[in-house]
Every structure is written in C-alpha cells, then in structure tokens.
C-alpha positions in Angstrom: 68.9 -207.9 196.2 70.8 -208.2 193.2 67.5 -209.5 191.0 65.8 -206.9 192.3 68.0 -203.7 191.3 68.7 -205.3 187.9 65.4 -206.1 187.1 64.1 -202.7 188.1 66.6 -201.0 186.7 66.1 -202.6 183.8 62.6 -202.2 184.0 63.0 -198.7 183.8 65.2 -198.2 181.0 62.6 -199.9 178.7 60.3 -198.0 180.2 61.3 -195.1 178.7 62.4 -196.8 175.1 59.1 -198.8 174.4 60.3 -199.6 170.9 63.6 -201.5 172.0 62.2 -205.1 171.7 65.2 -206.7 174.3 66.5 -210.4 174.2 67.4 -211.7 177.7 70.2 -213.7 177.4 72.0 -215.1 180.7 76.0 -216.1 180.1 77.0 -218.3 183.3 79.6 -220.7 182.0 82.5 -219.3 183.9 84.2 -218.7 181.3 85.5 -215.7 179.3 84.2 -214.1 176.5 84.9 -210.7 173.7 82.2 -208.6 172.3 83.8 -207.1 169.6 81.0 -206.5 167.6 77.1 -205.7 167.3 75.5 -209.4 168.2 74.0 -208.1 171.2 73.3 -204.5 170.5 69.7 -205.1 171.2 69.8 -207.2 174.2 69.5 -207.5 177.7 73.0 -209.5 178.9 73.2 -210.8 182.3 76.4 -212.5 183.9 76.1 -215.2 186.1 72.1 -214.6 186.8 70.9 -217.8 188.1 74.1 -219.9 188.7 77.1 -218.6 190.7 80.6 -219.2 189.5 84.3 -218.5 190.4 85.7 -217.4 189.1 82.9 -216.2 187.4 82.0 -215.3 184.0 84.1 -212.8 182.1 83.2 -210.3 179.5 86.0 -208.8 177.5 84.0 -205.3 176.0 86.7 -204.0 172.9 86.2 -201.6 170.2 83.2 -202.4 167.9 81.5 -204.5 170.7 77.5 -203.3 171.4 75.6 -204.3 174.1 72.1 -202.9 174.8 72.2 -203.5 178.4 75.3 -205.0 180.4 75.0 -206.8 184.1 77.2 -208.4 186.0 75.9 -210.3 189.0 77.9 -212.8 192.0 81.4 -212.6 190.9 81.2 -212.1 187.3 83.7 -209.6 186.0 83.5 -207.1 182.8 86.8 -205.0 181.6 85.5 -202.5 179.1 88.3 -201.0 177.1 85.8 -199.8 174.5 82.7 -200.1 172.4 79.4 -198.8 173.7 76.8 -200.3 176.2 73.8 -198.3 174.7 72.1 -198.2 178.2 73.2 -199.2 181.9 76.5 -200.9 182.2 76.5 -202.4 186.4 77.4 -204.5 188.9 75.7 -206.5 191.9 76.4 -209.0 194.5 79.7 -209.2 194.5 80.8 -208.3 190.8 83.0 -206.1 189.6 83.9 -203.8 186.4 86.8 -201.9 184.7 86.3 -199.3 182.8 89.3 -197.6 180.8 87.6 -196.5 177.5 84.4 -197.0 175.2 81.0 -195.2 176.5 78.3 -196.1 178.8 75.2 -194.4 177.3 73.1 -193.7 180.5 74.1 -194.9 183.9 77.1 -196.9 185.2 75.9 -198.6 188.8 78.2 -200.7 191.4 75.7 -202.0 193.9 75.7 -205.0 196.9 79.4 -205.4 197.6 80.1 -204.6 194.3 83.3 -202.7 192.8 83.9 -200.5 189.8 86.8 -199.1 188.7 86.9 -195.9 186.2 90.0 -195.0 184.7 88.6 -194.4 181.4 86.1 -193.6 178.8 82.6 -191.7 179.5 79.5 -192.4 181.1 76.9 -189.8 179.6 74.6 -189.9 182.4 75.2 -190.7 186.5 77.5 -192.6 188.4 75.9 -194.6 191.2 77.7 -196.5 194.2 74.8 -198.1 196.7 74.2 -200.9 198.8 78.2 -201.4 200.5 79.7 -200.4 197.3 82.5 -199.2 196.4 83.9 -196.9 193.3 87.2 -196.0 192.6 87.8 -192.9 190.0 91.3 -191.9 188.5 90.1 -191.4 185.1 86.8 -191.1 182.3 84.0 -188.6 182.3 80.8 -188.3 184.2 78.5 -185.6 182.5 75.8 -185.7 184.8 76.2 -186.4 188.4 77.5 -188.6 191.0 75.2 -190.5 193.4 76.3 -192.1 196.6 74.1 -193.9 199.1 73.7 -197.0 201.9 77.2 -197.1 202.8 78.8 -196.8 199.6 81.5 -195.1 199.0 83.4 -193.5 195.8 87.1 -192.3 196.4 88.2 -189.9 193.2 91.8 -189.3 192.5 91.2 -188.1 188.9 88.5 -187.9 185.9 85.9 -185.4 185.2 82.2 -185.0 186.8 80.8 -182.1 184.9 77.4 -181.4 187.2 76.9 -182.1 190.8 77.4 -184.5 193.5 74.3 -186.6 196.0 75.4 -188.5 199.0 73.0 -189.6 201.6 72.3 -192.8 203.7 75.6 -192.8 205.2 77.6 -192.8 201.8 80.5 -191.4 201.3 82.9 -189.8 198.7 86.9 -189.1 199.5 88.8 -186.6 197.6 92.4 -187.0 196.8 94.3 -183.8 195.7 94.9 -181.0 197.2 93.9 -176.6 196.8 90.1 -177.6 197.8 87.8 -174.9 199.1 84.3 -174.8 199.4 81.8 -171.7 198.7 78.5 -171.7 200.7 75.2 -170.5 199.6 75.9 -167.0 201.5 79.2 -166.7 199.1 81.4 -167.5 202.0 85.0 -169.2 200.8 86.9 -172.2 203.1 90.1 -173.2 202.5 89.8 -177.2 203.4 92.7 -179.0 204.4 93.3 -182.7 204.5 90.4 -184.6 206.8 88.1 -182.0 206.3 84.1 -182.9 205.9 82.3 -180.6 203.5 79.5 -180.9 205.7 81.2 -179.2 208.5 81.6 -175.7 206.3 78.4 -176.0 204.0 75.2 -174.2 204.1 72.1 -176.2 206.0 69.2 -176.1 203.3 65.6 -176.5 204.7 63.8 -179.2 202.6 60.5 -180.7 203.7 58.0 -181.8 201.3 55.2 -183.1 202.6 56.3 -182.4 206.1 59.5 -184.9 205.8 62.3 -183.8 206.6 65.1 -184.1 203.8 67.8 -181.0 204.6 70.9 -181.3 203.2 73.7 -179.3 203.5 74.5 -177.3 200.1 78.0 -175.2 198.3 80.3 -175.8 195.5 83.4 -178.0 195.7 86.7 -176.5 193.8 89.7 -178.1 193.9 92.7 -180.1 192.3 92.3 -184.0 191.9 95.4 -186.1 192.0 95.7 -186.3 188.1 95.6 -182.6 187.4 92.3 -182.3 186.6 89.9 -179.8 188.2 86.9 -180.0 190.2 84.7 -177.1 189.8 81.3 -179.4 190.9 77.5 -178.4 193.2 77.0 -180.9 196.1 74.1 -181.5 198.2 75.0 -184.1 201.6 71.6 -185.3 203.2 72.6 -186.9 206.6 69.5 -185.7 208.6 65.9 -186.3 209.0 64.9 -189.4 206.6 68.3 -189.9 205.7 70.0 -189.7 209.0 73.4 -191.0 209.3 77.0 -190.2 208.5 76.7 -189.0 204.9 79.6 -186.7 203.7 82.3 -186.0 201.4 85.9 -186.3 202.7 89.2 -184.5 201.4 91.5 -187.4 202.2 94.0 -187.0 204.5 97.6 -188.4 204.5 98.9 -191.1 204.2 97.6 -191.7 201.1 98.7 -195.1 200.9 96.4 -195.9 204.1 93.4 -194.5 203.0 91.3 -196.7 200.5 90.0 -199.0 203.7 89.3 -197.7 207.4 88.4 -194.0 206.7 86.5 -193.5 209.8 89.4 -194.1 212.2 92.0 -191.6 210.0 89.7 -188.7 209.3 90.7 -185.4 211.9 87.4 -183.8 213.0 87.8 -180.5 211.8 85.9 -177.7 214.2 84.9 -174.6 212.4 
C-alpha cells in the first residue's frame, strides 16, 4: 500500500508541473541526516523505499533545506523545524513526521499506520489522515481543508484550518476545547457539550450523482480549541450510502488525559 499511495501521489503532483524534471533518490541507510540547504530542491526523496530499517532512516529538515517532494515510508522518521518541501511532505507504513515550523507547499499526508504530528509551521493546501492513521494538531496552519478517511483519525487541540473539514469511511476527528456549537443549514444553533457527535445535530444533505448515494450531513463548527485559537470552519461527515460507517467529528469529552486511544468506549451518546 505504501508504494502505491506514494507513487500515485506522486504521480499526480508531476502531473500537474510537467516542467519539474524530478530525481528519484531513495535514502535507506538507517541513519540520520540534515537538509539544510537546496541539494534536493528538485527531487523526488524517499525514506526507506525498498529496504526496511529500525530504527529507520532519519531526516532532519532546518531552515534553508529544500526538498521537492519528501516521503517517508516503514519506520523512517522526518522532524521538520523549517525550510520548505515545495510539494507533498508524507508518511506510510508505519512512518512518522514532526512538524513545528517551515512550509509544506501543497499537501501534508499520514497514511497506513502512519503518525504526524503538527505543532508548527503551514501546510498551504490539505491535511490528510487515511488508511489507520493518525494526526495529532496543537499547532501550524492548514489553509485549505482537512480530510479524514478509512479509520483515520485527527485529534486537534490547537492550530488553524482556514476552510472546511471531510470525514468519511469511518474516520474520525476529536476536538479538544470547549464553547463549541454548531449551525445547521436551516440556521439553527446547538450548544455541544463534551461527547457530542456533530453528526447527531447537523443537517442531512441529499447527494446522489449518478444514482449513488453520497449524503452527508452538513453545518459550521465554532468553537475554542485548547490553545486559544478559534474554530470558525464548514464540515461535511459522509457515513451513509457508499461511505457507510461511523464517520464523525467528536468534541472530546473528559478526561482528557484518557482520550488520545479508545474513543469509542468514552464517548456519551448524546440524544437530540
């Protein structure tokens, strides 16, 4: 799975940039490296492709480091503290990233067991957790939207998203912080409290193109994240039809402390 989504998503990025002429290059020697400058601003740069290691490869990404495209595959790890990855910065199989400053130019992606950590920096695209990962946000900037799908799951404590959030397939995002409520499409307002599913107080949209059946359950999330900052965000939670399941987004109820593993047992079923 992990060759698949990186080479596709890879795939893709070119597609659209026909004049970047990429280098491949695979780093699997276990060891740990900086990119503190612009060696590999034009290249491809997997971790850990063909040969597994652990630990695995490290990349150290600093300020003045380029990297056209960034992957880290099995358990290769990446701590970006600045510089620029002028594409996709992501994770499969088992890898993991920390982000705390510098700038992802399209997507960051956590996918197959993967983890990512934001506490930091921008990503000037989407944010995508698929495939049994996991995201954790406390910090950084994501100006486009959030995706969240095939049992992923993203728990936000802090940082900005400035457009919308997706979940389907039986992802899931928590929310820790408190003063949520919820508008509908009929300009009703809920208060939420602690445990609370969106999903349970959102409008049901009809949407069936080409006689599928893709509903998903539509409002605007406002609210107060852990760090002070303010959600103010559109959300659309498919969990019917094609993408049946258990898809929502949770405001996460106390104890904190108990919270980041196990959700399903802890969350109170709130009836409307």
């Amino acid at each position: 799975m992990k060759k698949l989504i990186a080479i596709l998503t890879t795939l893709a990025v070119l597609a659209f940039n026909p004049e970047v002429m990429a280098v491949w290059i695979n780093i699997d020697d276990g060891q740990s490296h900086t990119i503190n400058d612009s060696t590999y601003q034009e290249d491809v740069v997997f971790l850990d492709y063909y040969n597994s290691n652990d630990p695995g490869t490290h990349i150290n990404l600093v300020s003045g480091g380029h990297v056209n495209l960034l992957h880290a595959c099995d358990k290769s790890t990446i701590s970006m503290t600045g510089g620029t990855i002028g594409h996709n910065l992501t994770a499969n199989d088992n890898a993991s990233i920390t982000m705390s400053g510098g700038s992802v130019k399209v997507d960051l992606y956590a996918s197959d067991y993967s983890h990512i950590a934001l506490t930091g920096g921008s990503v000037e695209d989407n944010l995508y957790a698929r495939y049994n990962s996991n995201i954790t946000v406390t910090g950084g900037l994501i100006r486009n939207a959030i995706y969240v799908g095939e049992n992923a799951s993203i728990t936000m404590s802090g940082g900005l998203a400035d457009r919308k959030f997706i979940v389907k397939d039986s992802g899931k995002v928590y929310l820790d912080g408190s003063d949520f409520s919820i508008t509908d499409s009929d300009g009703n307002i809920f208060n939420l409290s602690k445990g609370d599913k969106l999903s349970e107080y959102a409008t049901l949209v009809e949407y069936r193109p080409a006689n599928n059946i893709r509903d998903y359950y539509s409002g605007t999330i406002k609210g107060t994240l852990a760090d002070g900052s303010a959600m103010n965000n559109i959300f659309e939670i498919y969990k019917t039809g094609d993408y049946a399941g258990t898809a929502d987004i949770v405001i996460i109820p106390e104890p904190t402390t108990l919270l980041l593993f196990g959700f399903g047992s802890l969350i109170i079923r709130k009836r409307r």
